[in-house]
C-alpha positions in Angstrom: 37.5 6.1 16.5 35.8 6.6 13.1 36.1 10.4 11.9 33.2 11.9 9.7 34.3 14.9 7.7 31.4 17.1 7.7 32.4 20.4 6.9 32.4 20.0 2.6 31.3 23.8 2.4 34.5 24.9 3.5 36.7 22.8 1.9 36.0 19.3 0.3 38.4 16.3 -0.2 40.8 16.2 -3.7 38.8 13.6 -5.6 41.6 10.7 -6.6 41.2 11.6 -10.6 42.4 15.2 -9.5 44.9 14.2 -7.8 46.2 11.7 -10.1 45.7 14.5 -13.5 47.9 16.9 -11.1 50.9 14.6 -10.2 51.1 13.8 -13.8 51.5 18.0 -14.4 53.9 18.5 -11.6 55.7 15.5 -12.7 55.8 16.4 -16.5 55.3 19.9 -16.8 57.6 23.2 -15.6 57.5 25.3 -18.4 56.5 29.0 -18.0 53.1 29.0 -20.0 54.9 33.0 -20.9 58.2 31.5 -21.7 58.2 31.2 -26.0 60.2 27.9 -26.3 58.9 24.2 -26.4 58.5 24.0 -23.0 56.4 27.5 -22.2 54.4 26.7 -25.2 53.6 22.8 -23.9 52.7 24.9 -20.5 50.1 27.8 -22.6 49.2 24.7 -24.2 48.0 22.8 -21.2 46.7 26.0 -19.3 44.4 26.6 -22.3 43.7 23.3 -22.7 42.1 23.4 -19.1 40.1 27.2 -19.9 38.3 25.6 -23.0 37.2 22.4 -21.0 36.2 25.0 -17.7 34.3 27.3 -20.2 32.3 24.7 -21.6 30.8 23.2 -18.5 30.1 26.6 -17.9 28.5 28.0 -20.8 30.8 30.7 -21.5 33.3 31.5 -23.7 37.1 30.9 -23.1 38.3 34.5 -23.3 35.6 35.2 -20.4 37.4 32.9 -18.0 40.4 34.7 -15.5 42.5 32.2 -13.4 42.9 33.3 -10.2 44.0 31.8 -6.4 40.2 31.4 -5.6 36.5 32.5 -4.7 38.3 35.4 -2.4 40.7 36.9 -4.9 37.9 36.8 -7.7 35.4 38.5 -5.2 38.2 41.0 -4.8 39.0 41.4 -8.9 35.1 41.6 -9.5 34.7 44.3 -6.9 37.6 46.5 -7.2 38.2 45.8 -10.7 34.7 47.1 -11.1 34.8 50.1 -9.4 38.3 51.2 -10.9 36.9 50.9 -14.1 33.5 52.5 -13.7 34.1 55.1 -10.8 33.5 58.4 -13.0 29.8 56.5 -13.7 29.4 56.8 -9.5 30.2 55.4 -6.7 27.6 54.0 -5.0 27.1 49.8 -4.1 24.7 47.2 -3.5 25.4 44.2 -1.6 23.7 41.6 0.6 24.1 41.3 4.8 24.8 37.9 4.4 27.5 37.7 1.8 30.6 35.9 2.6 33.7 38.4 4.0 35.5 38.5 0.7 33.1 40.9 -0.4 32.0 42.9 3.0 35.0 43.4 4.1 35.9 44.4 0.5 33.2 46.9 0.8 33.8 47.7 3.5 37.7 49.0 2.4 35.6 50.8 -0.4 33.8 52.7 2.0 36.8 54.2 3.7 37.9 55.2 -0.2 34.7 57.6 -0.5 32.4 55.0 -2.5 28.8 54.2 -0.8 27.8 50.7 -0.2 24.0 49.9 0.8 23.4 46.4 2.2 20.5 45.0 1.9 17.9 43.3 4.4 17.3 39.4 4.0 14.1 37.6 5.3 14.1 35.4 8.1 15.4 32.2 5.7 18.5 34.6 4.6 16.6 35.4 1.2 16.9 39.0 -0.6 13.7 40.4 -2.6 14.2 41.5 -6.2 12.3 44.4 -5.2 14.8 45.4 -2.4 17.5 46.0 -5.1 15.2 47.8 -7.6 14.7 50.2 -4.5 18.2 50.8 -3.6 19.7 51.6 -7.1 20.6 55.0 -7.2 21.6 56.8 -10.7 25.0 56.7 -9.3 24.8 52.5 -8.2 27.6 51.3 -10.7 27.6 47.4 -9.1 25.5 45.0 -7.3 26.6 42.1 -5.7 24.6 39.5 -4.6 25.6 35.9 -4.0 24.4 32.7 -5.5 24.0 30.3 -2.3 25.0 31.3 0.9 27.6 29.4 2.7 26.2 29.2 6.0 23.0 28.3 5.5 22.6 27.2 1.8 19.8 29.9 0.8 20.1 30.4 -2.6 19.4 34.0 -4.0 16.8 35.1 -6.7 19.7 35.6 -9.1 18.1 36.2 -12.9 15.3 38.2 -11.3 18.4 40.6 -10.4 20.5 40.4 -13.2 17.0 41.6 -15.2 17.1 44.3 -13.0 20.4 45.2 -13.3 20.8 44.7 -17.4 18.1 46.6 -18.2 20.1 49.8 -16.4 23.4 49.2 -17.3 24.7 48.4 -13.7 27.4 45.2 -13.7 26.1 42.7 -11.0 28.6 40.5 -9.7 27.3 36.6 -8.2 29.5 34.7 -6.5 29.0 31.5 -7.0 31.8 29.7 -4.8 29.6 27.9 -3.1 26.9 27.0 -5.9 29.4 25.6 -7.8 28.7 21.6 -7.8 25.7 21.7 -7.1 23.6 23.4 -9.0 23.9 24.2 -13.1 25.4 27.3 -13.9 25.1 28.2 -17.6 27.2 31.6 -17.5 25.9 32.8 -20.7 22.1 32.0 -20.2 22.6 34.1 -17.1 21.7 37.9 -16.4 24.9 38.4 -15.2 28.0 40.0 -15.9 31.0 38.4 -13.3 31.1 35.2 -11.5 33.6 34.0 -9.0 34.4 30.5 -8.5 36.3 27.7 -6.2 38.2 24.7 -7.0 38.4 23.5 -3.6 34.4 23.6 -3.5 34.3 20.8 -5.6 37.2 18.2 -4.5 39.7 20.3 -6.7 42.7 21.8 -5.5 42.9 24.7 -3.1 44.3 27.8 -3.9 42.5 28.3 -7.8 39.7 29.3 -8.9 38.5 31.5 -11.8 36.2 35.0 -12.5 34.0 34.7 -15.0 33.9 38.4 -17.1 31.4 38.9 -19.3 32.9 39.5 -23.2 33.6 43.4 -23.5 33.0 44.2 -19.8 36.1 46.1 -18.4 37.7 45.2 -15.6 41.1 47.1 -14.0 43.9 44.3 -13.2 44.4 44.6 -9.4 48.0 43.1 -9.9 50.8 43.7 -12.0 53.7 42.5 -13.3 52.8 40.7 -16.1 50.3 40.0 -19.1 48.5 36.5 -18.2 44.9 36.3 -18.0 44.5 38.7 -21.0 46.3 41.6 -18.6 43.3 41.0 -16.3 45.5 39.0 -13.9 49.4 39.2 -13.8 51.3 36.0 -12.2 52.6 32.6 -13.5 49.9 30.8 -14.2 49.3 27.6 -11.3 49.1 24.8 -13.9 48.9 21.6 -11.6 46.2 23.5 -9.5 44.3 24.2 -13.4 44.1 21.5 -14.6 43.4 19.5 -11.1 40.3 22.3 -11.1 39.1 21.1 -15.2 39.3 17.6 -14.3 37.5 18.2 -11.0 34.7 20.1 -12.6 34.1 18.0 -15.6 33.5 15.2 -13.3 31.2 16.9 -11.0 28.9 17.8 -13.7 29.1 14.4 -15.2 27.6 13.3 -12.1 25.7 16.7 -11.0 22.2 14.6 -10.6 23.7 12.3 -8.8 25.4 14.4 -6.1 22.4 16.2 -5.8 20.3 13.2 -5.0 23.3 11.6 -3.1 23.3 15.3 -0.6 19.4 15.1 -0.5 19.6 11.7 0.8 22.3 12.5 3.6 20.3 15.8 4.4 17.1 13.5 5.3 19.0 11.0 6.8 20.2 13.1 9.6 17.4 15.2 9.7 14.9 11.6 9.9 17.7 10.1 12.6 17.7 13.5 14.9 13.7 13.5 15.0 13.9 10.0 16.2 16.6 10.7 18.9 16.3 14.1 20.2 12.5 15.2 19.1 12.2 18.0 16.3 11.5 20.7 18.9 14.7 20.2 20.1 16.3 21.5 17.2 15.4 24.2 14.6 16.3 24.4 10.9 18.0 27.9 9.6 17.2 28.9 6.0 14.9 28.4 3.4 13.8 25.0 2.8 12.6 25.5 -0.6 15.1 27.5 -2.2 18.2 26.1 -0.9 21.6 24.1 -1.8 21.3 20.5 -1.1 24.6 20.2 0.7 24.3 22.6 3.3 22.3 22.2 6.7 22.2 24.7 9.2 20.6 23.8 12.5 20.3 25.3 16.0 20.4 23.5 19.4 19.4 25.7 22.3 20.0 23.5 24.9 23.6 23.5 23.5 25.9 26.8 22.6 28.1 26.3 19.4 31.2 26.2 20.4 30.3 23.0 23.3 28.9 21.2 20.3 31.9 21.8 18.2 34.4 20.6 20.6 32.1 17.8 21.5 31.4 16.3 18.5 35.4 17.2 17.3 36.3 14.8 20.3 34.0 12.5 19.0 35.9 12.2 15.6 33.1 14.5 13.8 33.8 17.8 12.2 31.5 20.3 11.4 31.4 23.8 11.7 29.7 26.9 13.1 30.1 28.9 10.1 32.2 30.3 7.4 35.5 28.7 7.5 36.8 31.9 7.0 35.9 33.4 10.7 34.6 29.8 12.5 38.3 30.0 13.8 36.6 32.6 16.4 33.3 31.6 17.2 31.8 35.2 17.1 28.0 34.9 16.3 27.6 34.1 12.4 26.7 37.6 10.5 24.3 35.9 8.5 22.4 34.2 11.5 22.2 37.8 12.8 20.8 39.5 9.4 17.8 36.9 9.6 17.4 37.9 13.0 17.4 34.5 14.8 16.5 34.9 18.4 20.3 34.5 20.5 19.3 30.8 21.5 19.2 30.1 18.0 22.2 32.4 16.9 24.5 30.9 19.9 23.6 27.1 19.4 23.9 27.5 15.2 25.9 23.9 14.0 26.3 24.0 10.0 26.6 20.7 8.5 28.1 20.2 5.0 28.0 16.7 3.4 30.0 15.4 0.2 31.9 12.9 -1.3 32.4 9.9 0.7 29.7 10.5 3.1 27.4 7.7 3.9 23.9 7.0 5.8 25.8 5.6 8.6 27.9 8.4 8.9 24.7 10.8 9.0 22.6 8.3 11.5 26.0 8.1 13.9 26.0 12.0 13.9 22.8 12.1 14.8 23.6 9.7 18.2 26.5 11.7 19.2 24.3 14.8 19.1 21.7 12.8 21.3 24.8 11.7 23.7 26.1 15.5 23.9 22.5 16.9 24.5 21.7 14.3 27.2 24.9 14.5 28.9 24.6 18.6 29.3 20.8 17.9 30.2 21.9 15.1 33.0 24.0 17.6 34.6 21.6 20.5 35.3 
């Protein structure tokens, strides 16, 4: 049986240079990048290293870069590290309905601490309006937090419009850009923005690293302690194989940003082209905007088919995709994001998200599109 991995958006595949850059580390290197002797300093040395070649594909400078374990924990630094610090200013939010859990349920722990979070509306293709923030801020709103490209369905936000907004009255606004990263060019520094979360494992690095971008002289409070790494931002020994597997991986997606691009385009319309032919297009829908979008992602609805039969159908059939975040797909409750754009419940049941990446091919993409036909025909036959 041929397997097709296509679930990229929650985690992607080490690419082989990664992997090779962070055998070499765990082979070479075990210094303590704290530790003062020849060793610690080859470690500070090679964790450095990594920040200055991160910060440059990202437009920013080095000192603006915190390690972290991932897009989760830097949500979680950005939010609460916010709040602690700015929490005599007010303490009043503004988030999305659609953002990923790292930061709802984040907010959601801030609201039982007293703080007041408004969340705001998104059109039927999961898109926020510029406008809807400007009417929510409050003189108390001391954060907004809007995400970059949504996971699910790949709608990407109107991101400088709101950091305009948000710069002109002094309110931090937080992007995270987990899923973003890879695909589309992030120049931290040319950006209205003040914190930005990323994901190794996004972008056939390592899992378990990732970084927060913090804007030069914005204050952040540590949300763990025990030590003085990241600049006291973030105590804990540094993960140096998982660094450095995240520079290399990064560097080499940006080398070849264009390319992915055009490579995910060309999967995307490959299925899309091979379902028509198969199934019909008003068989399926599309969920999200089609315009303002990130090229890997591909939500689709198939009422004749809930989720989860799809899932395990297609799983038996050596294809994986997923219904969702990775972070709650495990329970195959209706996506929170499907729900904010208020898809009708045949759509919001029957919701498949597709993710393509590296080492996808045509083939894969026109095979998918069969096994869907062979699913849908098979329920159909048995009615």
């Amino acid at each position: 049986m041929k397997h097709i991995y296509l679930d990229h958006a929650a985690s992607t595949p080490i690419h082989p240079e990664v992997a090779e850059v962070m055998m070499s580390v765990m082979r070479e290197q075990y210094g303590n990048a704290s530790s003062i002797h020849s060793y610690g300093r080859a470690a500070k040395k090679l964790v450095n290293g990594a920040r200055d070649r991160i910060a440059k594909v990202l437009g920013c400078r080095s000192d603006e870069l915190v390690f972290t374990s991932g897009g989760t924990e830097s949500d979680n630094l950005a939010i609460f590290g916010t709040v602690a610090a700015r929490s005599q200013r007010g303490r009043h939010i503004i988030t999305t309905s659609i953002e990923h859990h790292a930061v709802l349920h984040t907010c959601e722990k801030l609201e039982k601490d007293g703080f007041e979070v408004t969340y705001l509306p998104v059109d039927r293709y999961g898109r926020i309006h510029s406008e809807s923030v400007l009417e929510a801020i409050r003189p108390d709103t001391i954060l907004v937090s809007v995400m970059y490209g949504n996971n699910e369905v790949g709608t990407i936000q109107p991101i400088e419009e709101i950091g305009k907004i948000t710069s002109e009255r002094d309110i931090v606004f937080h992007v995270d850009a987990v899923q973003a990263l890879g695909t589309v060019p992030i120049h931290c520094n040319e950006l209205p923005v003040d914190l930005m979360s990323f994901s190794s494992h996004k972008i056939n690095g390592p899992q378990g690293v990732g970084a927060l971008y913090v804007r030069h002289e914005l204050m952040i409070e540590p949300q763990l302690h025990g030590g003085l790494q990241e600049r006291k931002r973030r105590a804990g020994t540094e993960n140096m194989a998982g660094i450095a597997g995240f520079a290399k991986a990064l560097e080499l997606v940006n080398t070849g940003l264009a390319e992915v691009v055009q490579h995910d385009e060309m999967l995307r319309s490959t299925l899309l082209n091979s379902l028509e032919q198969r199934i019909g297009s008003d068989r399926y829908q599309i969920n999200g905007s089609q315009s303002e979008r990130l090229p890997h992602i591909l939500n689709i609805s198939f009422p004749e088919c809930d989720a989860e039969t799809m899932l395990m159908n297609l799983d038996m059939e050596g294809i994986a995709v997923s219904s969702g975040s990775a972070c709650t797909s495990g329970s195959l409750e209706p996506s929170h994001v499907l729900e904010a754009m208020n898809l009708p419940k045949n759509l919001l049941s029957s919701a498949i998200r597709f993710s393509f990446g590296l080492g996808n091919t045509n083939e894969e993409m026109k095979l998918t599109a069969e096994k869907v036909e062979t699913i849908l025909e098979r329920l159909r036959s048995r009615k």
